[in-house]
N, C-alpha and C positions, 0 to 999 in steps of 0.2 A: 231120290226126290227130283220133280223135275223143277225146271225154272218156275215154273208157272204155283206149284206147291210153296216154293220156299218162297217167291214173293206175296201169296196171300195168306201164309202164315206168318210174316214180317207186320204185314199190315194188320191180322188181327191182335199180332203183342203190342202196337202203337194202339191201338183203338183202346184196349185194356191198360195200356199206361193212360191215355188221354184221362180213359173215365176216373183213374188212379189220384191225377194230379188233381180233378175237380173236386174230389173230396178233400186231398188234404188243402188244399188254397180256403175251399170255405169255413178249413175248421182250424185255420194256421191267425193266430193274433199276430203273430211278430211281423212287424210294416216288412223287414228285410228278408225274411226267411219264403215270407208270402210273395215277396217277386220276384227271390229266385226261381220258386216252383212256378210262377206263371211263366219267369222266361223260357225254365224248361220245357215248359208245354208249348209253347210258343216255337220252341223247336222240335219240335217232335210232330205239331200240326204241318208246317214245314216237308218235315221228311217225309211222313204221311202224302199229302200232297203229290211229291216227286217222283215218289215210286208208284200212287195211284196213275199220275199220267202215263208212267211208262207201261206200266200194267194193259191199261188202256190201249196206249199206241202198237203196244204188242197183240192186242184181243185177247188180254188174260181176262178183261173186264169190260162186263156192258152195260154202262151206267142204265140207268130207269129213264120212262121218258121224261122232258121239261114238263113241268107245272105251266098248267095255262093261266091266263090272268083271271080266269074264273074261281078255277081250282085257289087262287094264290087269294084274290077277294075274300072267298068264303071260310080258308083259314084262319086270316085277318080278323075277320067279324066272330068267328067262332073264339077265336081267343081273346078276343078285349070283352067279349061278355063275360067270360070270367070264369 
């Protein structure tokens, strides 16, 4: 495998932990149990984060373009309608 594989197979096991932790926090009663799993995500967004820059800085990864403020408006308004 190269660098380039095992970094973006790193990031899609954090992506699937992420979605991981979203479910059990919303289905978690206990006040303490519930913010360890958010600190864990909290870490794991983190890590994610770190290794996407470097991804990046490397050209493993070519983000999409920015959202223009028209683009970002019409999101806006498409979603508070409901």
């Amino acid at each position: 495998m190269t660098e380039k594989d095992i970094m973006n197979d790193y990031l899609s096991m954090i992506k699937g932990s992420l979605t991981g932790y979203a479910a059990v926090i919303s289905e978690t009663d206990n006040p303490q149990l519930r913010q360890t799993f958010q600190e864990m995500r909290n870490m794991d967004e983190q890590r994610q984060y770190k290794v996407y820059q470097t991804a990046k800085q490397k050209g493993y990864y070519q983000p999409a373009q920015p959202a223009t403020a028209n683009d970002i408006t019409l999101i806006k308004n498409q979603l508070s309608q409901g």
